[in-house]
KOLGU-4560 file (N, C-alpha, C; in nm, 3 decimals, padded with zeros to 5 digits):
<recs>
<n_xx: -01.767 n_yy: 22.209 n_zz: 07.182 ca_xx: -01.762 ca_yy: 22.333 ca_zz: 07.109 c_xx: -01.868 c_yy: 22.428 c_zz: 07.165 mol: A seq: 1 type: UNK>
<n_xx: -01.825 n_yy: 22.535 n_zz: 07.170 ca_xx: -01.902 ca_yy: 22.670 ca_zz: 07.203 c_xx: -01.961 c_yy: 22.742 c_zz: 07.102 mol: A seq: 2 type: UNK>
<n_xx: -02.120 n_yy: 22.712 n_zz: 07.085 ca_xx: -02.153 ca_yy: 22.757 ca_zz: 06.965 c_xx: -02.229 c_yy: 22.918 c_zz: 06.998 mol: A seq: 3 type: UNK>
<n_xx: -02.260 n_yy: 23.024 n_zz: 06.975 ca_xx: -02.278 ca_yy: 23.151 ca_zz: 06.981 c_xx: -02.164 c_yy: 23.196 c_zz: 07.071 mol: A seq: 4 type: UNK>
<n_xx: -02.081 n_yy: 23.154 n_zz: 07.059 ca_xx: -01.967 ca_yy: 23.251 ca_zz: 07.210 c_xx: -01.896 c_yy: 23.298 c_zz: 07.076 mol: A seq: 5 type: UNK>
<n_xx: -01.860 n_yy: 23.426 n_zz: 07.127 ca_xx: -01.738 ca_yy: 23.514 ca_zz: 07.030 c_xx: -01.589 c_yy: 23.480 c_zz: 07.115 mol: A seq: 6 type: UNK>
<n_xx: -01.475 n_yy: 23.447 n_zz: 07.070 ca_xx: -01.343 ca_yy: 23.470 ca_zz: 07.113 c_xx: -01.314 c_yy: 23.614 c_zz: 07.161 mol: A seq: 7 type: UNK>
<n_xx: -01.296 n_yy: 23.607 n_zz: 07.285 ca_xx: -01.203 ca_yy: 23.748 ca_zz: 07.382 c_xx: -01.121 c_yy: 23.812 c_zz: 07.285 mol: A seq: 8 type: UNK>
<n_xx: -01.067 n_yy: 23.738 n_zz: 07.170 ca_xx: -00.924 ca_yy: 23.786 ca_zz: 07.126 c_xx: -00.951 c_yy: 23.856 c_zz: 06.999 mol: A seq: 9 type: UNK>
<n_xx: -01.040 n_yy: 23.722 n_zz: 06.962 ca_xx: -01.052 ca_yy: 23.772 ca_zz: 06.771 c_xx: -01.142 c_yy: 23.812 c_zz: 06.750 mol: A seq: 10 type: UNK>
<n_xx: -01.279 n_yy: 23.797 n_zz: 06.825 ca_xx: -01.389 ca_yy: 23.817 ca_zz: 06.793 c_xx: -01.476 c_yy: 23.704 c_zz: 06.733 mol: A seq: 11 type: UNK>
<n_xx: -01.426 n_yy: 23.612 n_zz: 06.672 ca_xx: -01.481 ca_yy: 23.523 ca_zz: 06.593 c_xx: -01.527 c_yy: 23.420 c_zz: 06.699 mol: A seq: 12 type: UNK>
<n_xx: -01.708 n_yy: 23.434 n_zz: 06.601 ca_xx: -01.802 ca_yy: 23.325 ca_zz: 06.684 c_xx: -01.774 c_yy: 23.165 c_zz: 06.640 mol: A seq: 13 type: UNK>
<n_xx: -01.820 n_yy: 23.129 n_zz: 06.745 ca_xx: -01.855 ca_yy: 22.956 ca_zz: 06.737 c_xx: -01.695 c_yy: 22.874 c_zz: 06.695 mol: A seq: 14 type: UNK>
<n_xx: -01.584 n_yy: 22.932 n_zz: 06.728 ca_xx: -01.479 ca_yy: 22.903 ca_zz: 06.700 c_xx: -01.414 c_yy: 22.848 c_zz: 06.841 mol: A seq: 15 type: UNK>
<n_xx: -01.432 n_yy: 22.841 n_zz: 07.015 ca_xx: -01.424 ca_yy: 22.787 ca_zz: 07.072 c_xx: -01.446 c_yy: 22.655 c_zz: 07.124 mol: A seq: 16 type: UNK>
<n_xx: -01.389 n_yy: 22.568 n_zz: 07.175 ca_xx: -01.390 ca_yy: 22.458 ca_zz: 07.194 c_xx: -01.340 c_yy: 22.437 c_zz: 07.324 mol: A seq: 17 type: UNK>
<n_xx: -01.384 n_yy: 22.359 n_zz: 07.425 ca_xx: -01.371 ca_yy: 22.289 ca_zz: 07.564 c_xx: -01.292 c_yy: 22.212 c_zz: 07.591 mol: A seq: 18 type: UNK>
<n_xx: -01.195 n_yy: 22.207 n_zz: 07.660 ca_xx: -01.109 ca_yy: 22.066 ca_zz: 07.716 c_xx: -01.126 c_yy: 22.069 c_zz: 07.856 mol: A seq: 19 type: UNK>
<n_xx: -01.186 n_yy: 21.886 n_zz: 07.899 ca_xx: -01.136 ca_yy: 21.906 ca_zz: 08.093 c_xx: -01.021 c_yy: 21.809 c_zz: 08.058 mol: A seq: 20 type: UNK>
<n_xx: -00.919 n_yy: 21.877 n_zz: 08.148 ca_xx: -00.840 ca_yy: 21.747 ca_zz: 08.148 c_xx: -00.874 c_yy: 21.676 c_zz: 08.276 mol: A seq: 21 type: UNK>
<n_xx: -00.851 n_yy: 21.583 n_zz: 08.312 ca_xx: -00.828 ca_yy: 21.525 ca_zz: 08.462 c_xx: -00.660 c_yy: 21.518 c_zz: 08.498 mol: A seq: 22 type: UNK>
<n_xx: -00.627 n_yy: 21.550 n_zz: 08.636 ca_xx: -00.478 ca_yy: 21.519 ca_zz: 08.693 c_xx: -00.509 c_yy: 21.404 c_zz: 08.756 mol: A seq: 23 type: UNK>
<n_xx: -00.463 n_yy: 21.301 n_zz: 08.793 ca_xx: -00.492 ca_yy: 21.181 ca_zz: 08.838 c_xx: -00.331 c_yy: 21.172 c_zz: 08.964 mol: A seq: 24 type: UNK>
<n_xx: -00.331 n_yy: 21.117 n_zz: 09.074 ca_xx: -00.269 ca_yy: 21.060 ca_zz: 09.121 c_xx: -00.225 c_yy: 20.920 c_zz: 09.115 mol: A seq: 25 type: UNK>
<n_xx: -00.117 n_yy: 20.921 n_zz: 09.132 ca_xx: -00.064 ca_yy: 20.778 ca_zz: 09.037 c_xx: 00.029 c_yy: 20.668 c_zz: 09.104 mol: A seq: 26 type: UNK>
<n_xx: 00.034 n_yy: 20.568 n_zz: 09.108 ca_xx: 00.107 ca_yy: 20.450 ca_zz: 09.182 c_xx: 00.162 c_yy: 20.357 c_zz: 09.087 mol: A seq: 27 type: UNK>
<n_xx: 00.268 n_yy: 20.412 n_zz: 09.091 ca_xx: 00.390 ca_yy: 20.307 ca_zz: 08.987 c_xx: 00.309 c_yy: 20.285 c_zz: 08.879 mol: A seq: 28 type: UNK>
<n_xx: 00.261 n_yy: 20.409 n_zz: 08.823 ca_xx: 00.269 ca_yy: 20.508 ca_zz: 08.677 c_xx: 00.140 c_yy: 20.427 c_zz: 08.635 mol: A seq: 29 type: UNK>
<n_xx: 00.030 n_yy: 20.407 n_zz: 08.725 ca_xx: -00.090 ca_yy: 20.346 ca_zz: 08.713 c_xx: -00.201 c_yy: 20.418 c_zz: 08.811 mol: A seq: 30 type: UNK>
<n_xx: -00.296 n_yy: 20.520 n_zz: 08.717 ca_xx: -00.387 ca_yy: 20.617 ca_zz: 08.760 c_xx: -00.469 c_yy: 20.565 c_zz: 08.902 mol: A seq: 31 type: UNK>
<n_xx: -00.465 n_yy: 20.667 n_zz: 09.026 ca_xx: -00.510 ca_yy: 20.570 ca_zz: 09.070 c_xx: -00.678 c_yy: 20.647 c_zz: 09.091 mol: A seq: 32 type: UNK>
<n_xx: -00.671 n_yy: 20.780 n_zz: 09.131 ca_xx: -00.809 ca_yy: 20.853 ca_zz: 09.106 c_xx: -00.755 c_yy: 20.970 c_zz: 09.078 mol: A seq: 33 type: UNK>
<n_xx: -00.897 n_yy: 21.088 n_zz: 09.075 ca_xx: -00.842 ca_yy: 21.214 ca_zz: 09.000 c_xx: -00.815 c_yy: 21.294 c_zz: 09.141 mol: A seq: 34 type: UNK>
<n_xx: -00.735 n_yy: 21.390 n_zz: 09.114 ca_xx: -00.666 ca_yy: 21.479 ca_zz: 09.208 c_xx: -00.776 c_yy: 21.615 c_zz: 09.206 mol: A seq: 35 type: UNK>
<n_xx: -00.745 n_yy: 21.697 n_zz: 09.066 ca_xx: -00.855 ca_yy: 21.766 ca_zz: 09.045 c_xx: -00.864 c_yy: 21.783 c_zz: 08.869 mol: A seq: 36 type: UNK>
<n_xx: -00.922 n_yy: 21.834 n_zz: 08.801 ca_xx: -00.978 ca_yy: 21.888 ca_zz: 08.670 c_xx: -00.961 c_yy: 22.003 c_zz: 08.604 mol: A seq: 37 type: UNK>
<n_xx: -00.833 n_yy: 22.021 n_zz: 08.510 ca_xx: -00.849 ca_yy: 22.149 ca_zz: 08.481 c_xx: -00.944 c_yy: 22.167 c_zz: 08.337 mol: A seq: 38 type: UNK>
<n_xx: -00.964 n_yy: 22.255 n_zz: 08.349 ca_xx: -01.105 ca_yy: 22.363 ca_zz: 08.242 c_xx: -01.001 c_yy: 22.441 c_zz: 08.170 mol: A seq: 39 type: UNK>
<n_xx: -00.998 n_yy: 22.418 n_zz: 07.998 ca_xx: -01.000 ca_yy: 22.570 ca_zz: 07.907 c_xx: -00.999 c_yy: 22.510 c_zz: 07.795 mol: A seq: 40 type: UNK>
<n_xx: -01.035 n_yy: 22.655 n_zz: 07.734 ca_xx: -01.063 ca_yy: 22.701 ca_zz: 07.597 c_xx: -00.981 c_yy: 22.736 c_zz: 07.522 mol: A seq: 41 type: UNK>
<n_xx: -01.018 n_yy: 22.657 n_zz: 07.387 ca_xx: -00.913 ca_yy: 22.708 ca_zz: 07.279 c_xx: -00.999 c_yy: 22.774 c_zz: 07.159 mol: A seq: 42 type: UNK>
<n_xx: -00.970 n_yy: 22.909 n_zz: 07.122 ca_xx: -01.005 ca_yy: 22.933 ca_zz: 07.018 c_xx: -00.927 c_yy: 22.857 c_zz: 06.847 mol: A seq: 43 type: UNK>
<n_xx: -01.012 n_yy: 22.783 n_zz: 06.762 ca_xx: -00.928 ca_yy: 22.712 ca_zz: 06.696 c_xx: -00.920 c_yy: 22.849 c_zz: 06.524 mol: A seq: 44 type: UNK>
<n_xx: -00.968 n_yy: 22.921 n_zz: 06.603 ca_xx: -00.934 ca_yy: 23.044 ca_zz: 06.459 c_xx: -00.781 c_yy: 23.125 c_zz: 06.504 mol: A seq: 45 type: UNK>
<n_xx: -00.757 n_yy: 23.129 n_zz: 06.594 ca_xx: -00.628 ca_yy: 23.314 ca_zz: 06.609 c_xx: -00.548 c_yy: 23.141 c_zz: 06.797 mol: A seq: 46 type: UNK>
<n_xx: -00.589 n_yy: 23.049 n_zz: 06.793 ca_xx: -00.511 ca_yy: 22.987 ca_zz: 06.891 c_xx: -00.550 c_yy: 23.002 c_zz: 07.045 mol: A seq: 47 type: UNK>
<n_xx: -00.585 n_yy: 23.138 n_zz: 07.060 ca_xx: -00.563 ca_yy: 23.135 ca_zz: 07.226 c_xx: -00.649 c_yy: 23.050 c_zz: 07.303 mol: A seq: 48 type: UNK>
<n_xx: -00.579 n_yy: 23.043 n_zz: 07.371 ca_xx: -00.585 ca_yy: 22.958 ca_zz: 07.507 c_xx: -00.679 c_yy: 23.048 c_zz: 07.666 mol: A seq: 49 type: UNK>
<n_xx: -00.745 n_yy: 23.041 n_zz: 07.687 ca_xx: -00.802 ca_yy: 23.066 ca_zz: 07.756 c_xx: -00.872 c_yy: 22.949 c_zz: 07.906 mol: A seq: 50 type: UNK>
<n_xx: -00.789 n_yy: 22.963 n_zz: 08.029 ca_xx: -00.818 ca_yy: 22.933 ca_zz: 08.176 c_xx: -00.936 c_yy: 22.978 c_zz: 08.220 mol: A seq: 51 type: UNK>
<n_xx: -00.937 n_yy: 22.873 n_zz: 08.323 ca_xx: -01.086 ca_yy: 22.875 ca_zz: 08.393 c_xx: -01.147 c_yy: 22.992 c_zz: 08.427 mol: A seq: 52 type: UNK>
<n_xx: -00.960 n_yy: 23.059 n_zz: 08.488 ca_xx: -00.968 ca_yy: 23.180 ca_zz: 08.531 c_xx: -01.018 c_yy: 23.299 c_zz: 08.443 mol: A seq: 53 type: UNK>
<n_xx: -01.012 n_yy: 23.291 n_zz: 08.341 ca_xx: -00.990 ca_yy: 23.363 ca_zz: 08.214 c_xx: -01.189 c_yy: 23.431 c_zz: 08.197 mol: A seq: 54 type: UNK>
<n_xx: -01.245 n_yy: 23.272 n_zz: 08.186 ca_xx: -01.384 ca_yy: 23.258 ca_zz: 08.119 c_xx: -01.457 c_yy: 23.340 c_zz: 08.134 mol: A seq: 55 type: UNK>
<n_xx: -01.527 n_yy: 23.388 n_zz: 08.036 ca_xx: -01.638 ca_yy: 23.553 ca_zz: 08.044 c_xx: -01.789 c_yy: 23.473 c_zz: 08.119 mol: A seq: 56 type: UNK>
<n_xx: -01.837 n_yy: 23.555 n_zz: 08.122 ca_xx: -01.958 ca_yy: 23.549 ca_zz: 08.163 c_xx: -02.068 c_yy: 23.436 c_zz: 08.080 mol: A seq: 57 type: UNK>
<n_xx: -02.020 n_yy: 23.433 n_zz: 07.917 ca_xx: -02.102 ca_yy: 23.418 ca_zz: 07.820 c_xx: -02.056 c_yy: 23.252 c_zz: 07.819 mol: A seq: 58 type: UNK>
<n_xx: -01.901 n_yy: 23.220 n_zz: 07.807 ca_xx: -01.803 ca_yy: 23.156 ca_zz: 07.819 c_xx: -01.906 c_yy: 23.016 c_zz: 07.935 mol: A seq: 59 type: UNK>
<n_xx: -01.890 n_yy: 23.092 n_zz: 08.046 ca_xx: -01.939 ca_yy: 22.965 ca_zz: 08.159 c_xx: -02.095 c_yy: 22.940 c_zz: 08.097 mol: A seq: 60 type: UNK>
<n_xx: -02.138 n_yy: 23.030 n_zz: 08.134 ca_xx: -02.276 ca_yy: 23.003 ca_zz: 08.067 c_xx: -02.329 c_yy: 22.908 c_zz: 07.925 mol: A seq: 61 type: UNK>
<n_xx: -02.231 n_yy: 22.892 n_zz: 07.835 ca_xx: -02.249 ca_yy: 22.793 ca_zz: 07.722 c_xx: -02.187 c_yy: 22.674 c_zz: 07.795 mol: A seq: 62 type: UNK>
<n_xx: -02.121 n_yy: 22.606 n_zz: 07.875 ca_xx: -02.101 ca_yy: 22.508 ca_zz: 07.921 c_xx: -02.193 c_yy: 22.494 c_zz: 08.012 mol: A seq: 63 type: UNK>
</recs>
């Protein structure tokens, strides 16, 4: 969770939250390492979704 960050969308603070996922390459549906990692944010007040690409200034900086 992103605590002092405001949402791009709604405005509302401390309402962001972090996901990495990992993509993994796989051999007969058994992980075998990671490929690469995607990064984003969900605001859990108004939903949006926000990419790596997306992230403000304030955004990278709290992670």
């Amino acid at each position: 969770m992103l605590k002092r960050v405001a949402c791009p969308h709604c405005n509302q603070t401390g309402t962001m939250t972090v996901v990495s996922q990992p993509n993994y390459a796989h051999l007969f549906w058994i992980p075998i390492f990671t490929i690469k990692t995607e990064q984003f944010a969900e605001c859990s007040h108004c939903k949006r979704v926000f990419y790596k690409e997306e992230f403000t200034k304030e955004m990278e900086q709290a992670m």
